[in-house]
Structures are given as structure tokens and as C-alpha cells.
N, C-alpha and C positions, 0 to 999 in steps of 0.2 A: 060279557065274560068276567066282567071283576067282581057282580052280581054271585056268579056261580062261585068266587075263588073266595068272598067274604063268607059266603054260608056254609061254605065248607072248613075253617075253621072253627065256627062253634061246633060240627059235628066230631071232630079231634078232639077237642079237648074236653068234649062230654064224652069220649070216648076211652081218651088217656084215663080220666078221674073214674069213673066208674070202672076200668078194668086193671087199674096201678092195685088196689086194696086187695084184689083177690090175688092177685099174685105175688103181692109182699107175703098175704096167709100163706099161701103156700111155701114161699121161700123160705117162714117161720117154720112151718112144720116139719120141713125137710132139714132145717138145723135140729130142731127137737128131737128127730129121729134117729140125725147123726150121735149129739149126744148122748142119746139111749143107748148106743151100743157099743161108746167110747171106751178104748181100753186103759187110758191115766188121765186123772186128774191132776191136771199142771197152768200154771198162773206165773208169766215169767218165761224169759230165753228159758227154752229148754235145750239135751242133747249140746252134742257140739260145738252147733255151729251158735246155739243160745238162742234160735226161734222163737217164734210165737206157736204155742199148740194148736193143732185144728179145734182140739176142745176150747180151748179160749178165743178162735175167732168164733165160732159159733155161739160164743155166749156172749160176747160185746158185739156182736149183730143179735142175738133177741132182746139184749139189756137196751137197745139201744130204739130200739121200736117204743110207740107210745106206749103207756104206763098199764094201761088193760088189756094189750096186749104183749106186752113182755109175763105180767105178773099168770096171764092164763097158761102161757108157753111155762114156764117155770113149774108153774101145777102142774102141767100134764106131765112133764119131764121128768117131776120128783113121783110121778105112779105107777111111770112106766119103766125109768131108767134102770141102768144097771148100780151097780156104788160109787162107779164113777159119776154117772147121769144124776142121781139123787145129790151127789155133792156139786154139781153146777148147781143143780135146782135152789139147793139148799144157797147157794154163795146169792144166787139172783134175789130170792124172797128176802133174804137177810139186808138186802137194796133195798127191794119194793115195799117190801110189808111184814117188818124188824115181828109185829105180832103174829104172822104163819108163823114165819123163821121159829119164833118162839115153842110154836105149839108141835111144830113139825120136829124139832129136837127132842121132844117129847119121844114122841116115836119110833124114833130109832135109838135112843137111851139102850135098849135090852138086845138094840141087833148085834148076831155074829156076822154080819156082812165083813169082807174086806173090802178096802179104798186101794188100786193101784196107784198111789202117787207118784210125781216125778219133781224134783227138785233139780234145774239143774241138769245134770247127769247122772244122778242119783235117784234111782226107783225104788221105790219102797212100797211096802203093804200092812196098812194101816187099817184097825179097827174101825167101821166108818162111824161112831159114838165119837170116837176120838176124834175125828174128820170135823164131824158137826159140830165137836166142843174149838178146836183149834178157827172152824169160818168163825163162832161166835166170835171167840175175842179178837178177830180180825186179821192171824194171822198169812191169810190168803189175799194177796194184794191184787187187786184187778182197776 
């Protein structure tokens, strides 16, 4: 009997390990997708009571995954995202890989996107150039 209770541990935990990765991917994508269609960009108590945003737990869970997969989450989210979704994107790369960040400001330089931001208790709508230029110099604190 303790023959069968030993071998049955290594099957566990080749078990755990091989099936933990696919379901953190998934748990990533399903933040990625929440941010895709996030209605403010907020970093910070927001509202009221001074919360944490959904958008911001969602992006300190992909920020927070290893580094090739944070920075692919981030890609995908700045091509699919809404202005809001593209400024997480934008804040995470600005983390992982200062030269996307760089090149991907590029990009949105000529858009007329708006950014819903929320400061606070205060909601605003902002040009998301401007968005991009304000993660640059670091005003969004995460």
C-alpha cells in the first residue's frame, strides 16, 4: 500500500506542473480580454470609496507573470484593445520593453482616439497621444 501512495505522488505533481501553465495562459488571456473592452483608464483609489480598478488588478496580474509572458499579453492587448486597453498596453511595455513603448508612441502620435481616464473621482477624456505622452514621463503610477 505505501508502494501505490509513493507513485502516486510523482503522478501529481507531474500533473500539477504540466497543467498550472495552461491555465495561468488562460487566466492571462482572460485578463487581456477584460482590458480590451475596459471602460477607464485608472491607476490609483479610484471613485469613492478610493479602490483599486478592475483595470488595474488586471494589469498587476499580467505585469506580474514572467517577463515573455507579460510582454506578449501587452502586445496583444495594445492591437486589440479599446484607448483604454491600448494605455494598459502601453503603461506594461513602457515596464518590459522601454524600446516597444518607444516605437509604439510612434503610433499613436496622429490618433484621434479618446482615453476615458479616472483620476480619483474625477473622469476625464483625454486624447490617447496625450495618454501615451503623460505614461512616458511616468505620470501613471502602478
Amino acid at each position: 500500500m505505501s508502494t501505490a501512495r509513493s507513485a502516486t505522488w510523482p503522478l501529481i505533481l507531474l500533473l500539477f506542473f504540466t497543467v498550472s501553465p495552461v491555465l495561468a495562459d488562460n487566466t492571462v488571456d482572460a485578463a487581456v480580454i477584460r482590458l480590451a473592452t475596459i471602460g477607464q483608464f485608472a491607476f490609483g483609489g479610484v471613485g469613492y470609496a478610493g479602490v483599486t480598478s478592475k483595470g488595474e488588478t488586471d494589469f498587476k496580474f499580467a505585469l506580474a507573470q514572467p517577463k515573455p509572458t507579460a510582454r506578449k499579453a501587452f502586445e496583444r492587448l495594445f492591437a486589440i484593445g479599446n484607448p483604454q486597453g491600448k494605455s494598459y498596453a502601453l503603461s506594461g511595455l513602457k515596464k518590459l520593453a522601454p524600446e516597444q513603448f518607444a516605437e509604439l508612441i510612434a503610433t499613436v502620435a496622429k490618433s484621434t482616439e479618446e482615453v476615458e481616464v479616472m483620476h480619483g473621482c474625477i473622469i476625464s477624456h483625454e486624447p490617447l497621444p496625450e495618454v501615451a505622452k503623460q505614461i512616458g514621463q511616468g505620470k501613471f503610477r502602478f
